[in-house]
C-alpha positions, -999 to +999 in steps of 0.1 A: -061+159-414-052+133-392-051+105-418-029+125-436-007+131-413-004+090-403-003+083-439+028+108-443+045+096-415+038+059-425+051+068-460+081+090-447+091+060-426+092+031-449+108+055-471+135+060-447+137+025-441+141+018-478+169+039-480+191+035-450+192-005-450+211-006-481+235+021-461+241-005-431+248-035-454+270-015-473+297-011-443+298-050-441+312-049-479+340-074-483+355-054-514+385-063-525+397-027-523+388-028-487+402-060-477+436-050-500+444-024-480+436-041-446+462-072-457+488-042-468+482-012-432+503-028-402+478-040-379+504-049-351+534-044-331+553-073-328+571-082-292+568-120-290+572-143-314+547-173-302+526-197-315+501-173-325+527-154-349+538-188-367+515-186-395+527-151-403+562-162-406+552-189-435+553-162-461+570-128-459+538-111-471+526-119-437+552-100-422+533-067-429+510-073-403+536-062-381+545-023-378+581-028-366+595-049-392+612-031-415+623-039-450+652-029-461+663-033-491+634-049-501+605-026-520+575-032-543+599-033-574+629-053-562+608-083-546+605-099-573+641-099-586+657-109-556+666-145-555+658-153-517+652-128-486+664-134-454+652-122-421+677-124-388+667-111-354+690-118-321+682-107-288+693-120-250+663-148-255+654-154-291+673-159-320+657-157-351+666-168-390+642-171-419+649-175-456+621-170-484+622-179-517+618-153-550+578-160-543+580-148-508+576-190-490+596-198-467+620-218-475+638-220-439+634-208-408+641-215-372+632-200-340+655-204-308+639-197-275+656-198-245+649-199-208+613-197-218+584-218-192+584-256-207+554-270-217+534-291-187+543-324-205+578-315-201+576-306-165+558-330-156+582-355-165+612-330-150+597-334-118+593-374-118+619-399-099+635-404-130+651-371-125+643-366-088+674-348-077+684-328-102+677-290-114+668-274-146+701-253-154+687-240-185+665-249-217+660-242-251+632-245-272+640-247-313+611-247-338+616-253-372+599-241-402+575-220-377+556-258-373+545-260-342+550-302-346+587-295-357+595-279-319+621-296-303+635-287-269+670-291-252+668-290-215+701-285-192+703-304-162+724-305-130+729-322-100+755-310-078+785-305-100+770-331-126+756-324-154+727-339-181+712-328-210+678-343-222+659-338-252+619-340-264+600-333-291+565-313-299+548-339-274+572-341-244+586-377-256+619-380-247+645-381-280+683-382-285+689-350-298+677-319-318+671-328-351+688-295-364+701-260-347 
């Protein structure tokens, strides 16, 4: 009796195991129905637009990721028609403008930031004796195309009642000016 009883148990167990594995690899399915809607369901809310975000921006189907963007005008039958889409946001720090093309690319788009931390490169060199004396009044910071190597920034300096403005680009080498605002 007790052989049967190891031999059921041994039987009743592989059994089990035969059967429920398949059940555990089937939640790792990368079907396309699954990852469809995953692309489609906001997954975010958006607050900040950083370097992080960029690669979102590149095509407006990217967008979705975020819950609080809405789209008017613009539904599953008129995207296609419409010739470009443009999306604007202004607030006290950030001023936004993208356009995409019919295919949903951008085509253009800048980011203004301002009164934002600089990067250390940038500091760095605001803190040297080359500008020993003088304050940071304000800055900007203007990315183009969401490119991360296409950010330019504008920095506002002053010295009693003189003032300087100095430019750099994505690496903190000085230039003459902003390519583009």
């Amino acid at each position: 009796m007790k052989s049967i009883n190891s031999i059921l148990k041994i039987v009743l167990g592989t059994g089990f195991l035969f059967f429920y594995t398949p059940l555990l690899n089937a939640q790792d399915c990368k079907c396309q129905e699954v990852i469809t809607v995953q692309q489609i369901e906001p997954t975010s809310f958006l607050t900040e637009i950083g370097v992080n975000e960029y690669p979102y921006f590149l095509n407006i189907a990217g967008l979705k990721k975020y819950s609080n963007i809405q789209y008017i005008g613009l539904d599953e039958n008129s995207y296609p028609k419409a010739d470009f889409f443009t999306v604007k946001s202004k607030n006290k720090n950030m001023n936004l403008k993208a356009t995409y093309g019919k295919n949903g690319n951008l085509i253009d788009g800048r980011l203004i930031k301002e009164n934002v931390p600089l990067p250390k490169t940038i500091a760095s060199k605001l803190v040297s004796d080359e500008y020993k004396g003088w304050t940071m009044a304000s800055n900007k910071i203007v990315v183009h195309d969401f490119n991360v190597l296409r950010t330019e920034y504008e920095v506002k300096l002053q010295q009693d009642e003189m003032m300087q403005t100095v430019f750099f680009d994505h690496s903190g080498n000085q230039i003459k000016k902003i390519s583009r605002t």
